[in-house]
PDB file with one MODEL, atoms N, CA, C and O in Angstrom:
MODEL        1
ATOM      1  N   UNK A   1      -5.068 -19.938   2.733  1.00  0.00           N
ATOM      2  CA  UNK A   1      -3.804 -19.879   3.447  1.00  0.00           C
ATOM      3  C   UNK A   1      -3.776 -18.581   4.234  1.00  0.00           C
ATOM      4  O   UNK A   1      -4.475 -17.599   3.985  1.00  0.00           O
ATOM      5  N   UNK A   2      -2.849 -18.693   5.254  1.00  0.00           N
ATOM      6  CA  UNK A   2      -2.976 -17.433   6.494  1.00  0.00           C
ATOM      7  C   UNK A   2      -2.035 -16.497   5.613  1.00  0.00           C
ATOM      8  O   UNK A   2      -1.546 -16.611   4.489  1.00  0.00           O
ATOM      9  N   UNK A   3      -1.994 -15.594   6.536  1.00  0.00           N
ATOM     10  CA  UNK A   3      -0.896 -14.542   6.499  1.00  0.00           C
ATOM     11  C   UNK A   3       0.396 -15.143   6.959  1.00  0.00           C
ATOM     12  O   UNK A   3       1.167 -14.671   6.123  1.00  0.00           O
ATOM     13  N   UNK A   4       0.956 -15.713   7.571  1.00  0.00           N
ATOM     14  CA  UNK A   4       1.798 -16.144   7.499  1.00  0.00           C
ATOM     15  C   UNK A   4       2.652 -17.167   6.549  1.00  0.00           C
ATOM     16  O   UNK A   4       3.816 -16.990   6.189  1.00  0.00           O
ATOM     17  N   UNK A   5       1.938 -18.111   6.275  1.00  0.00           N
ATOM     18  CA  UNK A   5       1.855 -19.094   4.918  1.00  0.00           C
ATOM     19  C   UNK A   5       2.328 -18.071   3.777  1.00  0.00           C
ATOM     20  O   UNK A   5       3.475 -18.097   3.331  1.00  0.00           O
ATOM     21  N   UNK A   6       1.278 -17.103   3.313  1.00  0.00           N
ATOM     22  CA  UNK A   6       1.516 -15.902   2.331  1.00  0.00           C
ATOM     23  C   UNK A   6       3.233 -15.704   2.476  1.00  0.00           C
ATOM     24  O   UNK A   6       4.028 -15.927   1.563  1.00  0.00           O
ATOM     25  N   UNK A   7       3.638 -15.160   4.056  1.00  0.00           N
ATOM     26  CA  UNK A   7       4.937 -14.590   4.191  1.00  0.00           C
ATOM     27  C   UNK A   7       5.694 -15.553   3.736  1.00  0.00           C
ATOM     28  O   UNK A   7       6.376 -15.241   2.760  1.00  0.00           O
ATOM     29  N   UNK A   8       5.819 -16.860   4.212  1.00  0.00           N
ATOM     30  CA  UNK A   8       6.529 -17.657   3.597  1.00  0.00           C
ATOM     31  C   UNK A   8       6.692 -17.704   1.833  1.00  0.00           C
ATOM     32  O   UNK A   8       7.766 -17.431   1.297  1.00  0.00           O
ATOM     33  N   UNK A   9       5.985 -17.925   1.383  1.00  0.00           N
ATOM     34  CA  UNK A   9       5.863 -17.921   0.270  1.00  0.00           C
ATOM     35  C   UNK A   9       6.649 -17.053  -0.818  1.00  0.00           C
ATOM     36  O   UNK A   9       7.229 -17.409  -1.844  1.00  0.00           O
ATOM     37  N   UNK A  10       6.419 -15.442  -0.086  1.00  0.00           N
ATOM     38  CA  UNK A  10       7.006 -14.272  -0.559  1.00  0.00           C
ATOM     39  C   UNK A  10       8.391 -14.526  -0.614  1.00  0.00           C
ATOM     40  O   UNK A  10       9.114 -13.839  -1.336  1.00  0.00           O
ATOM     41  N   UNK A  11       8.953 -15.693   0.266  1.00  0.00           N
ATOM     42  CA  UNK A  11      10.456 -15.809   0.682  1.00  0.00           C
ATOM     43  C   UNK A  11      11.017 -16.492   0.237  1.00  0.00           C
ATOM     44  O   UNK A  11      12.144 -16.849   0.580  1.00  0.00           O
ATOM     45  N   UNK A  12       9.982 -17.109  -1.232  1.00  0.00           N
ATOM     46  CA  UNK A  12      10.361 -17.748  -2.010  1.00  0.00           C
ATOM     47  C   UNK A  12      10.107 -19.462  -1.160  1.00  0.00           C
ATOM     48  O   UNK A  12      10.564 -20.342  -1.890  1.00  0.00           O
ATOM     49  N   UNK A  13       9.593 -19.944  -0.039  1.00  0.00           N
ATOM     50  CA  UNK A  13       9.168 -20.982  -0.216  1.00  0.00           C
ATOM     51  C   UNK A  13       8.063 -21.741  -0.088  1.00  0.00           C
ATOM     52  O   UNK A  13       7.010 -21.330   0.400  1.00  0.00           O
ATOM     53  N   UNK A  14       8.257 -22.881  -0.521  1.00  0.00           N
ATOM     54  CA  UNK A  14       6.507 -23.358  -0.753  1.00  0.00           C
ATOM     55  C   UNK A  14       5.644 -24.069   0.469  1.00  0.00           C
ATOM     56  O   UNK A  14       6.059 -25.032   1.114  1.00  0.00           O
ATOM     57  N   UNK A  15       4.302 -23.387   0.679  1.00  0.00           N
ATOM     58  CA  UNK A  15       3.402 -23.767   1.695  1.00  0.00           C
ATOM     59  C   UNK A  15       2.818 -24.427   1.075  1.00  0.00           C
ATOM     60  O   UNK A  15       2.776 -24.347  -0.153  1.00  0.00           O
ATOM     61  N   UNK A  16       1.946 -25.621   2.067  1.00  0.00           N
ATOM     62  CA  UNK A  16       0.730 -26.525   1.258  1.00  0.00           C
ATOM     63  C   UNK A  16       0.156 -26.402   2.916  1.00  0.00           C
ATOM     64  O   UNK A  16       0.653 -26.786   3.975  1.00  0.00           O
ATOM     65  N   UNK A  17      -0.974 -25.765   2.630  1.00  0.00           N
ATOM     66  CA  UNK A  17      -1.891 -25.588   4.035  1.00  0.00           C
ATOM     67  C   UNK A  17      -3.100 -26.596   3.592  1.00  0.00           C
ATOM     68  O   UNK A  17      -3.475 -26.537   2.421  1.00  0.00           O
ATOM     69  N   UNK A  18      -3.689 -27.466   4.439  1.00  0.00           N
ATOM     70  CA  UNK A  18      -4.752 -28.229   4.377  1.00  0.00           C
ATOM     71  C   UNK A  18      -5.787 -28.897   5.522  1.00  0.00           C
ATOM     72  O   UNK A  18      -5.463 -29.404   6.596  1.00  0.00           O
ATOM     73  N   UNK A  19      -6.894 -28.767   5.056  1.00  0.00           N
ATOM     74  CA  UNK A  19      -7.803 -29.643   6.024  1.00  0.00           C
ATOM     75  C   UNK A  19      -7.506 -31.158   6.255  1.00  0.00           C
ATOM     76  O   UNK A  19      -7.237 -31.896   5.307  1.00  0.00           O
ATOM     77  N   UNK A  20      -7.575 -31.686   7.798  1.00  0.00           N
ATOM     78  CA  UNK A  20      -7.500 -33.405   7.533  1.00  0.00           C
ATOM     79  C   UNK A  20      -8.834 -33.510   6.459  1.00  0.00           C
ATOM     80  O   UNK A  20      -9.662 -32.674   6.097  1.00  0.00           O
ATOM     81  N   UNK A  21      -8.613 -35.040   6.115  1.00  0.00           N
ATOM     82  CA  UNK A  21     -10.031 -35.962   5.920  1.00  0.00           C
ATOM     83  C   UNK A  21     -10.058 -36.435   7.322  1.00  0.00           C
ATOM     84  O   UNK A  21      -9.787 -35.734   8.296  1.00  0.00           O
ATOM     85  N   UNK A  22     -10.402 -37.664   7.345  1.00  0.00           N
ATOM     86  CA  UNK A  22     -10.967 -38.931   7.780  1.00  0.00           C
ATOM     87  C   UNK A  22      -9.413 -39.374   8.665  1.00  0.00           C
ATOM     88  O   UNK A  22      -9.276 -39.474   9.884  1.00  0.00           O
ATOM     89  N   UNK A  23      -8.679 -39.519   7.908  1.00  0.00           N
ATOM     90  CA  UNK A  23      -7.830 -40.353   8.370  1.00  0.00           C
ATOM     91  C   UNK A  23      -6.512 -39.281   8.189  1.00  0.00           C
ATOM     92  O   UNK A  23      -5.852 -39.061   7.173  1.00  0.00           O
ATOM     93  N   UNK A  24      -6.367 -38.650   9.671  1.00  0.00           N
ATOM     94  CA  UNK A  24      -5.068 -37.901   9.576  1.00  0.00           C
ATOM     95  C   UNK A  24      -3.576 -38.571   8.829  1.00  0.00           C
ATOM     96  O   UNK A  24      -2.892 -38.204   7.873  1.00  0.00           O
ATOM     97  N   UNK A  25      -3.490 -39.684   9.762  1.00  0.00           N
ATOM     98  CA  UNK A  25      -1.829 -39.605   9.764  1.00  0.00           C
ATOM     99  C   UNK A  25      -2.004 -40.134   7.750  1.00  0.00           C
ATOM    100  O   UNK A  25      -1.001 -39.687   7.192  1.00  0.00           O
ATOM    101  N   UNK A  26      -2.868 -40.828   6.776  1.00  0.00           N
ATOM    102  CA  UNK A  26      -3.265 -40.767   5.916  1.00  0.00           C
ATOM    103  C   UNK A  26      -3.107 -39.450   4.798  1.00  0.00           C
ATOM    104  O   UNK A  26      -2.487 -39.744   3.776  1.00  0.00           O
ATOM    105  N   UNK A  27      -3.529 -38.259   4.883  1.00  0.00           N
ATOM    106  CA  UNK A  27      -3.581 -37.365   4.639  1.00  0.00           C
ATOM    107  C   UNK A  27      -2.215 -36.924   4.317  1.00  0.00           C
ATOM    108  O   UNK A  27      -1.919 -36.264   3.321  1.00  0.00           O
ATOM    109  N   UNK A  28      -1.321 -37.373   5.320  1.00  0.00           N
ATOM    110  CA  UNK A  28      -0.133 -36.109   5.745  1.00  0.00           C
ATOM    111  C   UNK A  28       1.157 -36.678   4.186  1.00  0.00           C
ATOM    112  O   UNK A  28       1.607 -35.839   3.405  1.00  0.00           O
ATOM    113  N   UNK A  29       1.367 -37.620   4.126  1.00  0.00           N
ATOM    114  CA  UNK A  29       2.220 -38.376   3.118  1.00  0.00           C
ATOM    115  C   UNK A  29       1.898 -37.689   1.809  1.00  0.00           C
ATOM    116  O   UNK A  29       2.812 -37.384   1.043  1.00  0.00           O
ATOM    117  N   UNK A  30       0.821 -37.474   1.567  1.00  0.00           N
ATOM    118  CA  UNK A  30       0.344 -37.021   0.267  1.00  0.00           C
ATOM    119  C   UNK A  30       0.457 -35.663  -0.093  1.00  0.00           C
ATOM    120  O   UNK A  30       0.373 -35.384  -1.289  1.00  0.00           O
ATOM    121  N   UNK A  31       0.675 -34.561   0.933  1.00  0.00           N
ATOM    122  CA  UNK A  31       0.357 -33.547   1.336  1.00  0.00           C
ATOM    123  C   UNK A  31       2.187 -33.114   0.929  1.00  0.00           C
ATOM    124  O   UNK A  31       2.523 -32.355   0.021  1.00  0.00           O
ATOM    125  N   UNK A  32       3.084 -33.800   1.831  1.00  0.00           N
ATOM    126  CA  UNK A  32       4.924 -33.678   1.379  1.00  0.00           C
ATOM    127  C   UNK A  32       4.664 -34.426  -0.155  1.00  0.00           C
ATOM    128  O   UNK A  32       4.469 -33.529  -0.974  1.00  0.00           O
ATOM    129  N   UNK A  33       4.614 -35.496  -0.663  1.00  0.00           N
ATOM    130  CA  UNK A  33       4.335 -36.016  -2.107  1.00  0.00           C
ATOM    131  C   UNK A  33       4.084 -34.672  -3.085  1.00  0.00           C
ATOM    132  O   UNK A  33       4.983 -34.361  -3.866  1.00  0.00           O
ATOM    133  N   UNK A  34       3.017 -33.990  -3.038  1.00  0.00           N
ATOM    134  CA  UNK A  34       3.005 -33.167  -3.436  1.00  0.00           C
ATOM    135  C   UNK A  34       3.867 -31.411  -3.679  1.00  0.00           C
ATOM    136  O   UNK A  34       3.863 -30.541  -4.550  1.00  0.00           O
ATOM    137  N   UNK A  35       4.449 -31.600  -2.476  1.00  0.00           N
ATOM    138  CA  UNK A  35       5.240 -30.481  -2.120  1.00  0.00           C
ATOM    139  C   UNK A  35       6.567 -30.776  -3.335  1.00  0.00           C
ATOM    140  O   UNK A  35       6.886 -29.991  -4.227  1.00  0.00           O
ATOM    141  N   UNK A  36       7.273 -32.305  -3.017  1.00  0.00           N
ATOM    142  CA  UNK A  36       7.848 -32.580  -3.731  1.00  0.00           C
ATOM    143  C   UNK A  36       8.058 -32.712  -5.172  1.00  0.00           C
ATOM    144  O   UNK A  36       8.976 -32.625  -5.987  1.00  0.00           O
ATOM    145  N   UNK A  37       6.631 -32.995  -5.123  1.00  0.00           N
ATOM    146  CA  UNK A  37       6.525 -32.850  -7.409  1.00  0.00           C
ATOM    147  C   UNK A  37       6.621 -31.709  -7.667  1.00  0.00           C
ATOM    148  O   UNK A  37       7.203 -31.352  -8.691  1.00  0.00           O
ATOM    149  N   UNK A  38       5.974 -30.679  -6.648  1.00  0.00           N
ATOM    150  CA  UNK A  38       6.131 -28.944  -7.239  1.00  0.00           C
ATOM    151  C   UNK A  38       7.757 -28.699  -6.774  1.00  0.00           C
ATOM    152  O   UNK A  38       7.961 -27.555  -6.369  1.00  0.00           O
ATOM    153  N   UNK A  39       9.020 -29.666  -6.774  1.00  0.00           N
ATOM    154  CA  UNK A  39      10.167 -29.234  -6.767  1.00  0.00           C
ATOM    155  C   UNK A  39      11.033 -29.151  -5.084  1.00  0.00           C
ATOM    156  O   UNK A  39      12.198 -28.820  -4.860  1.00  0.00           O
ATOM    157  N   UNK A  40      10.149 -29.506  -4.280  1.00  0.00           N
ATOM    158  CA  UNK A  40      10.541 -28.793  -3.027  1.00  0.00           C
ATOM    159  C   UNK A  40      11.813 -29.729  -2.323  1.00  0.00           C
ATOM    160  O   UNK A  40      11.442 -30.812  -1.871  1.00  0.00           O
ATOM    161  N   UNK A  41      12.769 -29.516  -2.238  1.00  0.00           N
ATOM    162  CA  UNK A  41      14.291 -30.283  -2.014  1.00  0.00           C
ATOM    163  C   UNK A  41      13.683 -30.865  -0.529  1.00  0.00           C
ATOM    164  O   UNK A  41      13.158 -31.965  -0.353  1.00  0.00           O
ATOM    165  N   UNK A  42      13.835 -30.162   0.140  1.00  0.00           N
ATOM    166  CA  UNK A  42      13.395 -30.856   1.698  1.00  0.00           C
ATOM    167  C   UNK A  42      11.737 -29.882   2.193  1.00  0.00           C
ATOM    168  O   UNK A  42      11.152 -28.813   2.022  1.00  0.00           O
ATOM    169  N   UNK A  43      11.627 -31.290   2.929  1.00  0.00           N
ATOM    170  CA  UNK A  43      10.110 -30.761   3.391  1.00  0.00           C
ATOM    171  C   UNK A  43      10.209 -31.106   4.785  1.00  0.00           C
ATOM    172  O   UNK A  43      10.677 -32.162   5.212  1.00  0.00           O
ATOM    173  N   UNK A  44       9.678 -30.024   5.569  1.00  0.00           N
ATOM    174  CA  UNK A  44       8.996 -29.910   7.054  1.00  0.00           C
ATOM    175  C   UNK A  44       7.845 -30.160   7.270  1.00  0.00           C
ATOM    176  O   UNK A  44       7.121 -29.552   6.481  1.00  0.00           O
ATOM    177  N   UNK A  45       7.212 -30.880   8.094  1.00  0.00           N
ATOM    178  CA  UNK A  45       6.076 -30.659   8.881  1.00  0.00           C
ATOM    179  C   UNK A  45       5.893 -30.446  10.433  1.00  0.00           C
ATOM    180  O   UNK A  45       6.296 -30.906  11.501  1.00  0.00           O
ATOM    181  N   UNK A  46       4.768 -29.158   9.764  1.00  0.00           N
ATOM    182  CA  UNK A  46       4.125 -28.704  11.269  1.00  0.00           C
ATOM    183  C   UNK A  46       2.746 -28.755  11.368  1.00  0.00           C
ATOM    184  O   UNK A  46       2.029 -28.358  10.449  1.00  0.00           O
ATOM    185  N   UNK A  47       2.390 -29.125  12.210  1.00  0.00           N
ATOM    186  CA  UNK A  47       1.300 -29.232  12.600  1.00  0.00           C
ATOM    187  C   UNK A  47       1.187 -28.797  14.178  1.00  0.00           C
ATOM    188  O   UNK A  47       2.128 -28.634  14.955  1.00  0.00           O
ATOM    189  N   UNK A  48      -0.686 -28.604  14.536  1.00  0.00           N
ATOM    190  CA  UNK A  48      -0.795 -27.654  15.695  1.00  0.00           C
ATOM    191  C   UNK A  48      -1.841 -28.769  16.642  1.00  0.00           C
ATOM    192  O   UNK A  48      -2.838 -29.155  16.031  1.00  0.00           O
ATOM    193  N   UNK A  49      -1.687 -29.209  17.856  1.00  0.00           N
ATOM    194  CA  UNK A  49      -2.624 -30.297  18.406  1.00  0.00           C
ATOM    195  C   UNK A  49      -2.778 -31.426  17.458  1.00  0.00           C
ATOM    196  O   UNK A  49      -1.796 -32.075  17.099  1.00  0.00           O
ATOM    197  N   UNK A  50      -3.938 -31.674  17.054  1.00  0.00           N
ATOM    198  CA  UNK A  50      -3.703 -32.866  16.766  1.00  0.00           C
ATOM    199  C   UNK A  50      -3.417 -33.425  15.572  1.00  0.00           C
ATOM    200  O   UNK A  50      -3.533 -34.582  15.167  1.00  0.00           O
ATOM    201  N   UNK A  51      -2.913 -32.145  14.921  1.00  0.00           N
ATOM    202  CA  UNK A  51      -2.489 -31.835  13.496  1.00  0.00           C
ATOM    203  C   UNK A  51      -0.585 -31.943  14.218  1.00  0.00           C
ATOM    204  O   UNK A  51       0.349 -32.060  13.424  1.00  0.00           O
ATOM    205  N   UNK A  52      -0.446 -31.905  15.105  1.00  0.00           N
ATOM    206  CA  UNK A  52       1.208 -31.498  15.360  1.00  0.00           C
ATOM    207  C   UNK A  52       1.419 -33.598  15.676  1.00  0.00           C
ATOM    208  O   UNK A  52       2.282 -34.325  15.185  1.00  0.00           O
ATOM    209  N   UNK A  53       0.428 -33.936  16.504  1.00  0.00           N
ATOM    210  CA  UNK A  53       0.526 -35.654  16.944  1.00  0.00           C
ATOM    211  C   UNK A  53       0.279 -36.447  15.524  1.00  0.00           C
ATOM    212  O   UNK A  53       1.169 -37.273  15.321  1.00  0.00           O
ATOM    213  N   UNK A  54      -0.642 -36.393  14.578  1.00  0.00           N
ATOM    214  CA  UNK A  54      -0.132 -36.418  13.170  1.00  0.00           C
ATOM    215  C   UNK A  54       1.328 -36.546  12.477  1.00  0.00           C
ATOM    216  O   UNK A  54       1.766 -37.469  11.792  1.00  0.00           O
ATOM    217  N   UNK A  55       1.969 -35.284  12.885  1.00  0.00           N
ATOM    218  CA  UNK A  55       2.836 -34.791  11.638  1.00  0.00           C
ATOM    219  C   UNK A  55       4.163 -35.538  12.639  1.00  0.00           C
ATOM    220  O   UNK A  55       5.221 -35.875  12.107  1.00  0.00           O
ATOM    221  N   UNK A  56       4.000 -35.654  13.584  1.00  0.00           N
ATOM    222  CA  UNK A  56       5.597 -36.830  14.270  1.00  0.00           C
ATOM    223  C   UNK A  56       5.299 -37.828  14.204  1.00  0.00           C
ATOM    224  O   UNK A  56       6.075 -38.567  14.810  1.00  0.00           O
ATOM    225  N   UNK A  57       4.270 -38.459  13.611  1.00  0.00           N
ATOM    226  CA  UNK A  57       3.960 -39.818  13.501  1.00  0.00           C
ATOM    227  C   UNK A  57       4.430 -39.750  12.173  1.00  0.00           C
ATOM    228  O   UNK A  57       5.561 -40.221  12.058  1.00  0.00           O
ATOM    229  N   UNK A  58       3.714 -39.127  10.676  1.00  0.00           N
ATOM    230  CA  UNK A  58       4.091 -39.518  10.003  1.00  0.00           C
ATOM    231  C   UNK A  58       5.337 -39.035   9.584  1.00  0.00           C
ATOM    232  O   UNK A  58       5.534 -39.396   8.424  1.00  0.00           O
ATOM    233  N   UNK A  59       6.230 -38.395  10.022  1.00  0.00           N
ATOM    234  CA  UNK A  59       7.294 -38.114  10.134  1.00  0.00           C
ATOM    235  C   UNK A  59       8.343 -39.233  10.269  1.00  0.00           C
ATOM    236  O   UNK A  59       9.502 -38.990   9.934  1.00  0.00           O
ATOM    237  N   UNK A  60       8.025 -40.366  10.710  1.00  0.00           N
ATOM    238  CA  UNK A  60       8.682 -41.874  10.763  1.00  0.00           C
ATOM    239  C   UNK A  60       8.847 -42.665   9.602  1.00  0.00           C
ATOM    240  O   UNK A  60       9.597 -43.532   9.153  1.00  0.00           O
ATOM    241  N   UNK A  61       7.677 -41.906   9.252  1.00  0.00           N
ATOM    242  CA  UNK A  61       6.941 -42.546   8.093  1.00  0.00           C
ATOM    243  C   UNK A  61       7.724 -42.508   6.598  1.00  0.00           C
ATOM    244  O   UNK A  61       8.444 -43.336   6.041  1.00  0.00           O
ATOM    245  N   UNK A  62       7.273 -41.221   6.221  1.00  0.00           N
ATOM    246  CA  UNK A  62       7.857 -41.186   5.077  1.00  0.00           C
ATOM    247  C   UNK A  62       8.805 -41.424   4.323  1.00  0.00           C
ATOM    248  O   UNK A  62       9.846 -41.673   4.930  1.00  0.00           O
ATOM    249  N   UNK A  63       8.892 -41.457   2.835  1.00  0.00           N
ATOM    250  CA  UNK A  63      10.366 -41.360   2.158  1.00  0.00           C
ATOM    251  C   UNK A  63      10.501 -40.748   0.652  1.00  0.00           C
ATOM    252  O   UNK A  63       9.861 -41.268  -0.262  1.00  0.00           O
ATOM    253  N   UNK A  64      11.122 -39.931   0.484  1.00  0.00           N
ATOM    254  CA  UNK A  64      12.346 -39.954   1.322  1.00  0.00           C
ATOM    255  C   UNK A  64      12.013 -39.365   3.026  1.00  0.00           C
ATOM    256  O   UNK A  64      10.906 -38.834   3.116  1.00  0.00           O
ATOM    257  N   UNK A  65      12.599 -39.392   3.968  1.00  0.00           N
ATOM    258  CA  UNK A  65      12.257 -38.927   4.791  1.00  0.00           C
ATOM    259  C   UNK A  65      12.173 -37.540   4.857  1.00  0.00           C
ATOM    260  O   UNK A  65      12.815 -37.014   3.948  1.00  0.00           O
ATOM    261  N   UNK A  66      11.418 -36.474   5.866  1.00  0.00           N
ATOM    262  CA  UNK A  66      11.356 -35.001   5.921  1.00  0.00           C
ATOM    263  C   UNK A  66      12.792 -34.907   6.561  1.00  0.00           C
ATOM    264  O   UNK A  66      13.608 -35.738   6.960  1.00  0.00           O
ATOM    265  N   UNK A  67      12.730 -33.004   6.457  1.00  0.00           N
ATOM    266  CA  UNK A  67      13.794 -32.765   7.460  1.00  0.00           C
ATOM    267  C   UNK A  67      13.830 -32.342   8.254  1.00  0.00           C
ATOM    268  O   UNK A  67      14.881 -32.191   8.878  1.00  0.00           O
ATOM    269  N   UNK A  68      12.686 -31.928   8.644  1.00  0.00           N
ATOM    270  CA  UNK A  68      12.113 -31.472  10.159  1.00  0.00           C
ATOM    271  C   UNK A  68      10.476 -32.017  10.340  1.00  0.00           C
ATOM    272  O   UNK A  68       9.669 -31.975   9.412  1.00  0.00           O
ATOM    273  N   UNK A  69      10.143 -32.554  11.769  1.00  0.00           N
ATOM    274  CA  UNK A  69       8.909 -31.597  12.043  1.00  0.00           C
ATOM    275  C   UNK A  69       8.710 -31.085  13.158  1.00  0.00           C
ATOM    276  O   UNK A  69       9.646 -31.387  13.898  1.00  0.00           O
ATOM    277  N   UNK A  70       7.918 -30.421  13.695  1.00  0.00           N
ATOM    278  CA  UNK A  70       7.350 -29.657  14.540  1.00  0.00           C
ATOM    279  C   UNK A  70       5.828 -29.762  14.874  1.00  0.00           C
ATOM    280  O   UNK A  70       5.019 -29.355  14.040  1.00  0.00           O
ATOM    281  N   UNK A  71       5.378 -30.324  16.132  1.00  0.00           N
ATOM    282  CA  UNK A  71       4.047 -30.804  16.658  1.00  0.00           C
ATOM    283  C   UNK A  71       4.414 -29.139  18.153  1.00  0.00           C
ATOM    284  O   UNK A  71       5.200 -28.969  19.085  1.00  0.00           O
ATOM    285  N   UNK A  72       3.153 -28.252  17.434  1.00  0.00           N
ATOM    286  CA  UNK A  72       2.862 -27.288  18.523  1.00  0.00           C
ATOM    287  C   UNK A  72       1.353 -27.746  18.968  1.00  0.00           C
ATOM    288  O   UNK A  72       0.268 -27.664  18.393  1.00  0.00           O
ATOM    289  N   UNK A  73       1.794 -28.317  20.367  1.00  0.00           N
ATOM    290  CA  UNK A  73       0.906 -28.325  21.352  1.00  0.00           C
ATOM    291  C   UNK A  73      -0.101 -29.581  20.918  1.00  0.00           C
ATOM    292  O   UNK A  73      -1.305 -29.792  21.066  1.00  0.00           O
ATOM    293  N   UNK A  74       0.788 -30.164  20.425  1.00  0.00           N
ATOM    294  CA  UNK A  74       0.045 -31.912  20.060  1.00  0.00           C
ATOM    295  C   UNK A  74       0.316 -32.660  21.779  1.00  0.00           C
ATOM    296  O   UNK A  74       0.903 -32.322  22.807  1.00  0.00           O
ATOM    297  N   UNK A  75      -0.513 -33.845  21.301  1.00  0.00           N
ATOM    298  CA  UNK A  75      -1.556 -34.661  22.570  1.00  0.00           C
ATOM    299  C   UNK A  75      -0.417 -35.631  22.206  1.00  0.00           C
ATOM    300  O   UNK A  75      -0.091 -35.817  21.033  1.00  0.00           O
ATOM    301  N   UNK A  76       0.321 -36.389  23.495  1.00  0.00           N
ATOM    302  CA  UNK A  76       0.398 -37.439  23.928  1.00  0.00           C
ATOM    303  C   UNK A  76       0.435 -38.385  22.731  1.00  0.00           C
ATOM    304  O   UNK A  76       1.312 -38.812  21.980  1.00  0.00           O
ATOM    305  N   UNK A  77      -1.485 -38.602  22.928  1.00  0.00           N
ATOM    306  CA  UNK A  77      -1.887 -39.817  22.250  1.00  0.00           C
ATOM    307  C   UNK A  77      -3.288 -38.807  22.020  1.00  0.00           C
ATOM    308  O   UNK A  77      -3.824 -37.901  22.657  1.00  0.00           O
ATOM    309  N   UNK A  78      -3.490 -39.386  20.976  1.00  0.00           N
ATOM    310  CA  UNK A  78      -5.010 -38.802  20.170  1.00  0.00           C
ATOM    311  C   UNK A  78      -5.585 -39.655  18.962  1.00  0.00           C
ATOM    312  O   UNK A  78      -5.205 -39.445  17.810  1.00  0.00           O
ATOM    313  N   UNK A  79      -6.430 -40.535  19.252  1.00  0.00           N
ATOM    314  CA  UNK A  79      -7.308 -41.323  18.692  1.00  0.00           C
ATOM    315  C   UNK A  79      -6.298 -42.277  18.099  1.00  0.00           C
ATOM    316  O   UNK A  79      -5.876 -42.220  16.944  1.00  0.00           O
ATOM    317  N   UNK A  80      -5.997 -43.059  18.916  1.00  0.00           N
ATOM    318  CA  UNK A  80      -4.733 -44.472  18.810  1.00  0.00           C
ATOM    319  C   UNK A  80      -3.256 -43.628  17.982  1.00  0.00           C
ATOM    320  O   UNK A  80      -2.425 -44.409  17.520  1.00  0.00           O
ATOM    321  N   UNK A  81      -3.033 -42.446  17.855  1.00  0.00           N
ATOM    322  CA  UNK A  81      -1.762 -42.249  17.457  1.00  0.00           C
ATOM    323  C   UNK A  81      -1.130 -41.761  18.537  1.00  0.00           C
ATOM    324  O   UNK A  81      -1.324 -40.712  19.151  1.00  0.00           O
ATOM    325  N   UNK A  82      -0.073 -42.940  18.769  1.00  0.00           N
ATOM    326  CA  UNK A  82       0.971 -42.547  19.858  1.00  0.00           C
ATOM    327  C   UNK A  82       2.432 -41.856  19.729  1.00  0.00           C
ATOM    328  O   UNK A  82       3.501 -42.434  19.535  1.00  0.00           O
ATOM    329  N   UNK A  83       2.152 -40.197  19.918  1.00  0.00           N
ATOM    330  CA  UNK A  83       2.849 -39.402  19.761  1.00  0.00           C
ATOM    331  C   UNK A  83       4.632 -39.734  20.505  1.00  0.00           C
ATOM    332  O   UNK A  83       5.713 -39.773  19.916  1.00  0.00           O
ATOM    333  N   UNK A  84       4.277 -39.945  22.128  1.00  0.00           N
ATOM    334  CA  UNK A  84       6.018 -40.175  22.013  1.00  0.00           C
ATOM    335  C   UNK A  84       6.166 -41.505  21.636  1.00  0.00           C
ATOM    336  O   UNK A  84       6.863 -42.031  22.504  1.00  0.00           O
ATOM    337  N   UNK A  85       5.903 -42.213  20.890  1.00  0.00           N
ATOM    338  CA  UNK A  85       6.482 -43.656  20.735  1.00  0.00           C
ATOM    339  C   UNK A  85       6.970 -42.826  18.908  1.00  0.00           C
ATOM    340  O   UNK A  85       8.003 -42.968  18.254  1.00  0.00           O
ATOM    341  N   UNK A  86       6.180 -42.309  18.717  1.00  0.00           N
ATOM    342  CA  UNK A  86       7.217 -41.760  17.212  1.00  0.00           C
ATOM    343  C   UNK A  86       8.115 -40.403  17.665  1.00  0.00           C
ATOM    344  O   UNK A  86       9.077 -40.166  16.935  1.00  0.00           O
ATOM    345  N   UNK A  87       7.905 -39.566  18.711  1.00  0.00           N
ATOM    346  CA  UNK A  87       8.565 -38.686  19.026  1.00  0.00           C
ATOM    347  C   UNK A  87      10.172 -39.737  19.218  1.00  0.00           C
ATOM    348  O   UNK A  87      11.176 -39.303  18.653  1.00  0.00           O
ATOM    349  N   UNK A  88      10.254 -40.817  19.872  1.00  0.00           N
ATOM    350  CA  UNK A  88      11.199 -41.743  19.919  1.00  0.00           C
ATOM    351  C   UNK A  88      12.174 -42.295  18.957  1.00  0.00           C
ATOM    352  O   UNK A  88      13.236 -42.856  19.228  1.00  0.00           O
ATOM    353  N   UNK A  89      11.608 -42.031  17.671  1.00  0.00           N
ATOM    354  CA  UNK A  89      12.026 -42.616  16.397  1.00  0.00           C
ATOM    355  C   UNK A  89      12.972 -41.985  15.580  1.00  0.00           C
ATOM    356  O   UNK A  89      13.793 -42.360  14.743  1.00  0.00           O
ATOM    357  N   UNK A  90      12.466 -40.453  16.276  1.00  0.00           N
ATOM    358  CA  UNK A  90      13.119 -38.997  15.595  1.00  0.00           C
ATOM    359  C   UNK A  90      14.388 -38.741  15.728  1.00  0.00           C
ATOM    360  O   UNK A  90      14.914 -38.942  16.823  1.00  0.00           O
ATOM    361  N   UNK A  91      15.168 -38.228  14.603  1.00  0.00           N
ATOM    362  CA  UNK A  91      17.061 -38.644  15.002  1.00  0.00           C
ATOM    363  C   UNK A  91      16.656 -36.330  14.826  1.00  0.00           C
ATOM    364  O   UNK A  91      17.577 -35.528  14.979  1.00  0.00           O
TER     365      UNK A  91
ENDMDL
END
């Protein structure tokens, strides 16, 4: 985890930093799942490129649902995940 992740942490809240596998938008569900068993009331995702086109896709996705996410400098579309068609979904 970065230095920043660290800062968070210090502030009392919980980071889960991770590599994709294989199958991004896959990955990401399991990743809040987990956040949640270690206690975490609401969960955000951010992700950066094609880690950010990921995290608004599965952001539709989940449930309970998140309460934020944030895609810095995510693609459009990147390997059949179509970013504004879930950017669309987002209240």
């Amino acid at each position: 985890m970065g230095p920043r992740g660290k800062r968070l942490r210090e502030q009392g809240l919980r980071v889960l930093a991770f590599d994709f596998g294989t199958n991004l938008v896959a990955d990401i569900p399991g990743a809040a799942a987990e956040l949640r068993s270690e206690g975490a009331a609401k969960v955000v995702l951010v992700g950066a490129s094609m880690g950010g086109a990921a995290s608004l896709v599965v952001a539709t996705m989940v449930t309970p649902p998140v309460s934020g996410v944030a895609s810095v400098s995510g693609p459009a579309e990147y390997r059949g995940i179509d970013t504004l068609a879930a950017a669309k979904q987002l209240k």
